[in-house]
Structures are given as structure tokens and as C-alpha cells.
C-alpha positions as CSV (number, residue, x, y, z in Angstrom):
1,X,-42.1,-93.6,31.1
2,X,-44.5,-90.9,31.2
3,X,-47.4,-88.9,29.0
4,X,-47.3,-85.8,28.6
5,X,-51.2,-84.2,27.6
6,X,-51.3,-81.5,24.9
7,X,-53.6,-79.8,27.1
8,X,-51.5,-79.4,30.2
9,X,-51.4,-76.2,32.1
10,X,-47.7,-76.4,32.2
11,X,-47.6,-77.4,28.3
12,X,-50.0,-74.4,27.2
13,X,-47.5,-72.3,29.0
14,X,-44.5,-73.5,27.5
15,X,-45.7,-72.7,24.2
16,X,-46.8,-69.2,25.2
17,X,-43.3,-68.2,26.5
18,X,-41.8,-69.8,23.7
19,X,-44.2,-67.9,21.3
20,X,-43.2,-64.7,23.0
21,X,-39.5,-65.7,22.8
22,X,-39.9,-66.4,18.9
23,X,-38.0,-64.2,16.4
24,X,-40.0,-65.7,13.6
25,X,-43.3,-65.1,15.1
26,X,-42.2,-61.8,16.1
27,X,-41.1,-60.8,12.5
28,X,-44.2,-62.5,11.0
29,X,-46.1,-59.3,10.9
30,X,-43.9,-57.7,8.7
31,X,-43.2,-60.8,6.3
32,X,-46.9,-61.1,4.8
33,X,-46.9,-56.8,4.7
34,X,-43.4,-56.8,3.1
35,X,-43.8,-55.5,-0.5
36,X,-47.2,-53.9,-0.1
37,X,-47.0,-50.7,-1.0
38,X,-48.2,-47.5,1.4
39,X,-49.1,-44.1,0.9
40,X,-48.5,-41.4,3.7
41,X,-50.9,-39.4,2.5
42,X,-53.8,-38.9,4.9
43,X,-52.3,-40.1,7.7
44,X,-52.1,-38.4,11.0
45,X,-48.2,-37.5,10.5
46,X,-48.8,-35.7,7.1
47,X,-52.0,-33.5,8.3
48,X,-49.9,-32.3,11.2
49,X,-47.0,-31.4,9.3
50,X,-49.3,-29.5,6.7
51,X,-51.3,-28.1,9.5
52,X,-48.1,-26.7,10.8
53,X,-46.7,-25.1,7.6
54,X,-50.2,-23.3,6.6
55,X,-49.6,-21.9,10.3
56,X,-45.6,-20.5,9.6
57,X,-46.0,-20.0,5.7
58,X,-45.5,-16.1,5.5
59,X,-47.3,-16.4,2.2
60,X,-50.5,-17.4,4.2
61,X,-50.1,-14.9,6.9
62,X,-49.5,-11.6,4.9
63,X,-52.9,-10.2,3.1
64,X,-51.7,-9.0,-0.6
65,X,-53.2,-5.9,-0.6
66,X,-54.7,-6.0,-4.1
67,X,-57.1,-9.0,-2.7
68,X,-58.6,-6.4,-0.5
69,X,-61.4,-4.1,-2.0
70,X,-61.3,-0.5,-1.0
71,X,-62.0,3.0,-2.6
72,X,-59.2,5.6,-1.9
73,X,-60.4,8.9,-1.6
74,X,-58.6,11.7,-3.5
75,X,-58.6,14.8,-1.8
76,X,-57.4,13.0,1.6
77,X,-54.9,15.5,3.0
78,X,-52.1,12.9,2.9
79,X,-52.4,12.2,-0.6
80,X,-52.7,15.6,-1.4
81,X,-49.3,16.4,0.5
82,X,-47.7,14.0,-1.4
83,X,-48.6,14.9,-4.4
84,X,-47.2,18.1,-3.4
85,X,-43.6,16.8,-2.4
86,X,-43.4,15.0,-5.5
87,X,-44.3,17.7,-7.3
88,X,-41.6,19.4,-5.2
89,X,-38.6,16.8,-5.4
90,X,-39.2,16.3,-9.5
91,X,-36.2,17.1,-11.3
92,X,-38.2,17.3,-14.6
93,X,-40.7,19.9,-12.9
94,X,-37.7,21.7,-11.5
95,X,-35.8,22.0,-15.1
96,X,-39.3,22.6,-16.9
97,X,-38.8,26.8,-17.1
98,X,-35.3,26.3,-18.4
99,X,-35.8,23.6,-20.9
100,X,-38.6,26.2,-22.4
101,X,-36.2,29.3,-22.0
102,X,-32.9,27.9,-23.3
103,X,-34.7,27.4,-26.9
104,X,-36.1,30.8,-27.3
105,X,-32.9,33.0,-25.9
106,X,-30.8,35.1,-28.6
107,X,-27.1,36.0,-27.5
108,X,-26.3,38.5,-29.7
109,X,-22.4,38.0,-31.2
110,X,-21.3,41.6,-30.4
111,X,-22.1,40.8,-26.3
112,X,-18.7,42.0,-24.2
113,X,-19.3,38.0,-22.6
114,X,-18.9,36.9,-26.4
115,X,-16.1,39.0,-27.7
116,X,-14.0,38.4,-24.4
117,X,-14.5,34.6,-24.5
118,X,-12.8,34.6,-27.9
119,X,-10.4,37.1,-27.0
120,X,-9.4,34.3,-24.4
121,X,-9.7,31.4,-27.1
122,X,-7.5,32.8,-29.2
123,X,-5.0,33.8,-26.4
124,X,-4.5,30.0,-25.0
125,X,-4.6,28.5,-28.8
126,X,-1.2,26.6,-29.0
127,X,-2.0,26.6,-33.0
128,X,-2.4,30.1,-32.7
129,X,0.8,30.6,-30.5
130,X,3.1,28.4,-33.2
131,X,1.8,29.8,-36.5
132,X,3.7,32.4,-37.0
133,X,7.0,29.9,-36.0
134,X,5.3,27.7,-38.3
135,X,5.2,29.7,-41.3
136,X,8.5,31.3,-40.3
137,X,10.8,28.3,-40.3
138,X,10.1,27.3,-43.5
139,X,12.0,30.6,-45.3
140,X,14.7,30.7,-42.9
141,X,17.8,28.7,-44.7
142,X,21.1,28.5,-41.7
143,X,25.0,27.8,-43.1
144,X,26.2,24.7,-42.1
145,X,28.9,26.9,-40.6
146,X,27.3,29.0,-38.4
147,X,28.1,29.8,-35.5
148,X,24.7,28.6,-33.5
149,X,24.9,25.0,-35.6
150,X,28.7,24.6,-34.5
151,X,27.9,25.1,-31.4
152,X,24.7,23.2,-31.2
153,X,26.9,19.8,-32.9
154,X,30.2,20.3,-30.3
155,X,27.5,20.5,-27.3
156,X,25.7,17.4,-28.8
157,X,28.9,15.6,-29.5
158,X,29.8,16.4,-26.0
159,X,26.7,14.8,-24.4
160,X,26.8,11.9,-27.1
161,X,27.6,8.4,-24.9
162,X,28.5,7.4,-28.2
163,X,31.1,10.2,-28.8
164,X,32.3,9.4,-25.3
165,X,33.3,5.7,-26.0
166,X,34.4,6.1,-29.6
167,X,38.2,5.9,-28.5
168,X,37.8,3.6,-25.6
169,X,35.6,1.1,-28.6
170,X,39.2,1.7,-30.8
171,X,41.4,1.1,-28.1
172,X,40.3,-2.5,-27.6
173,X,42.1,-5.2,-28.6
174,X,44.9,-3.1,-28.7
175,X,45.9,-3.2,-25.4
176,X,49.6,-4.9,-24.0
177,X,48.5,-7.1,-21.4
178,X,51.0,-7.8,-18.7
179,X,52.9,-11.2,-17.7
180,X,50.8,-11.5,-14.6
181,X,48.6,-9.3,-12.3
182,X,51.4,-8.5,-9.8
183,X,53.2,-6.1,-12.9
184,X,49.7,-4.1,-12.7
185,X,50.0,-2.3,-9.8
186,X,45.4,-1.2,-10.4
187,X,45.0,-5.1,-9.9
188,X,47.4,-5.1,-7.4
189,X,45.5,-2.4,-5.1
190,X,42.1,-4.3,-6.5
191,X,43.6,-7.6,-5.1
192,X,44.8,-5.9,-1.6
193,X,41.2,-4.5,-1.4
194,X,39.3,-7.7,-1.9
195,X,41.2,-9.2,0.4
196,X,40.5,-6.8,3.3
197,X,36.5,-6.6,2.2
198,X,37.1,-10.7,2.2
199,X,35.2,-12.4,4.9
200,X,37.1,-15.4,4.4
201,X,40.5,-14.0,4.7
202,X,39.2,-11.8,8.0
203,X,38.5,-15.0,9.8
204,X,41.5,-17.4,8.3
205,X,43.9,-16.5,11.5
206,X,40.9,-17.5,13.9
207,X,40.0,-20.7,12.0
208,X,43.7,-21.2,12.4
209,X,43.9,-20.8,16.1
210,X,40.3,-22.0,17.4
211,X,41.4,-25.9,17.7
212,X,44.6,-24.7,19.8
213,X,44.2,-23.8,23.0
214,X,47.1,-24.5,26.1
215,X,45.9,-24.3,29.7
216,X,48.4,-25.2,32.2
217,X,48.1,-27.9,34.8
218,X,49.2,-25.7,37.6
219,X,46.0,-23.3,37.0
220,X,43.7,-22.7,39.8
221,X,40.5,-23.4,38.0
222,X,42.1,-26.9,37.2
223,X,43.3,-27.7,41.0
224,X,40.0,-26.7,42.1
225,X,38.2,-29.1,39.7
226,X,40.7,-31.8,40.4
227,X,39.7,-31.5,44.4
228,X,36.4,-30.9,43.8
229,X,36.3,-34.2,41.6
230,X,38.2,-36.0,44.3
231,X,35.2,-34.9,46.5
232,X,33.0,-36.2,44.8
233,X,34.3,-39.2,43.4
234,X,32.5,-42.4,44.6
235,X,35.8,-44.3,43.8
236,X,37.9,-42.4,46.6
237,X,34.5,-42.5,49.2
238,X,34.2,-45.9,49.4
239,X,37.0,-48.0,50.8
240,X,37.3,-51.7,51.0
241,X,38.6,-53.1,54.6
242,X,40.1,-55.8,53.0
243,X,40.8,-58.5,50.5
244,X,39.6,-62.1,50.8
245,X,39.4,-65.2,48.5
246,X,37.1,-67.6,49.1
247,X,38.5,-70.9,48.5
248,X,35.9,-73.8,47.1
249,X,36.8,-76.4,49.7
250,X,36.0,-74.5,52.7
């Protein structure tokens, strides 16, 4: 049986590496903070990272130049020169004389320009070019059996598609059909002619004849395989020197 002191040097040491081994002492710190509530700003983290955006904002780095007080001088030779090539590149300034011009110029209507434009109107005026067809057409009365309107309706009945099939549109249903194709000699030659565009009937004979094929024994391909199998042949190579039977009493 032994004591063992509280205030050992061995015991105090103990405790200490078992303090430093403890998860609960270890997480302590952060039990009794847990649920206190921390703002970031001030800290050291924050200032830097504001510090570092005033130093990349482009906002900050670029001077507005309306926050800058300065007097421009007029009569500076730059200003005046481009002054002068606006003056220069204005499309208003440029159509000023003509704008004023065009409302106080008279053309006269007996001007050669004048006359010869409507000379030209009236020349390339379809209503112009028609009116006197126009006006003409409506006196002229034609015969029904003139000569230009019989030969207008036997052209027309000529080119009609309806004309055309009139008597083939009769003729059907009235037709004498035959007892079977081979009386007709058209579906005859159709028949004949289908047969030789026929894929099917162009490769019947070979479809036929592909599955029979006769070699004879004699050939020389086939003697030459049948020694070159014998050659090879582990059947033929290996010979046994002899038979034995082992008896179960020996």
C-alpha cells in the first residue's frame, strides 16, 4: 500500500500532459465564445482589404476633369483650328447657300430642259401609249365568224389540255378488256421489260447456283492440302512403340 501526494512532481506532471492531451480543455475556448456575436469591422483583415481597393479602384485613380478648376483661353491656336475644321466638315454649313438659293430660283415653263422633260414623260407614259387602243376597242364590234376569231378558237382548242383528253375522258369505261395479260401483246413487252430491268430476276440463276459447287478429289489444290495436312498432323507425327496393359496384381 502506498500514498500518493497531490503535490508530487511526477503527479503535477501527469496532469499537465493530460491537460495538454484534453479535447475538452482544448475546445473550451470556443464553448463560452460560442454564440457571441463579432463584427469584422475594424479589424486588421478588413482595413487591408479596403486599403487595397482604394489603391486598384479606377474610380479613385482617374481625376474627373470637371473637379479640376481651369480657365481655357479662346484664341489658343488649337481651338481656333478646330473651330475651323468644324466649321469645315458641317454638313449644315456646307448646304447653307443652297438651302437659301433653292427658294428664290424661277424656272421659267418655256425652258428647252422643261419642254424636253415632258416631251420624254409623255413618250414612256404607258396610259399615254394604250389610250388610243383604249378608246378604240370599244367601237370595234368582230363577227363571230371571222376569220381571225376562227382561227384564234381552233389554235386555242388545239393547245386546250382539256380539248386534248375530251375523247380519251369518253372512251373510258368503254374499253374490252382482255381474258388475261398474255392476249395484250403492250403488257406483254411491258412484262418482258420489267423483267430484264428486274434485279431480282438478274440474279435468280446465281442464287440458284451459288450453294452448288463440285470440285473433284483428284485436283491438285486438294492432293496438296491432303499432304500438307498429313505434314502437319500431330496424329501421323507421333507414334506409339507399343501397347501395354497393366494388370492390377502385378
Amino acid at each position: 500500500q502506498w500514498t500518493c501526494l497531490p503535490d508530487q512532481n511526477d503527479v503535477i506532471q501527469a496532469r499537465k500532459a493530460y491537460d495538454l492531451q484534453s479535447d475538452w480543455l482544448y475546445k473550451s475556448d470556443m464553448e463560452w465564445i460560442r454564440g457571441c456575436g463579432w463584427m469584422p469591422n475594424g479589424s486588421l483583415d478588413v482595413k487591408k482589404v479596403q486599403k487595397a481597393q482604394e489603391i486598384l479602384s479606377e474610380r479613385l485613380y482617374r481625376q474627373r476633369p470637371d473637379t479640376l478648376k481651369f480657365t481655357s483661353i479662346v484664341d489658343l491656336p488649337s481651338i481656333v483650328q478646330a473651330k475651323i475644321n468644324a466649321d469645315q466638315l458641317s454638313n449644315a454649313k456646307y448646304k447653307e447657300a443652297w438651302e437659301k438659293d433653292k427658294l428664290q430660283i424661277h424656272v421659267l415653263p418655256d425652258t428647252p430642259e422643261i419642254l424636253l422633260a415632258k416631251s420624254n414623260a409623255v413618250n414612256i407614259s404607258e396610259k399615254l401609249y394604250k389610250e388610243g387602243w383604249e378608246g378604240m376597242k370599244k367601237s370595234i364590234h368582230y363577227h363571230a365568224d371571222a376569220v381571225s376569231i376562227c382561227s384564234a378558237k381552233a389554235s386555242r382548242n388545239i393547245a386546250s389540255d382539256y380539248k386534248y383528253k375530251q375523247l380519251y375522258r369518253g372512251q373510258l369505261g368503254h374499253h374490252i378488256g382482255c381474258r388475261d395479260i398474255y392476249d395484250d401483246p403492250k403488257m406483254v413487252w411491258s412484262m418482258h421489260v420489267a423483267k430484264m430491268q428486274s434485279d431480282r430476276e438478274y440474279k435468280k440463276n446465281f442464287e440458284k447456283t451459288k450453294t452448288k459447287f463440285n470440285i473433284p478429289v483428284d485436283m491438285l489444290d486438294i492432293l496438296l492440302a491432303k499432304k500438307c495436312q498429313t505434314l502437319v498432323s500431330d496424329i501421323d507425327y507421333r507414334q506409339h512403340l507399343h501397347k501395354w496393359t497393366c494388370l492390377p496384381d502385378q
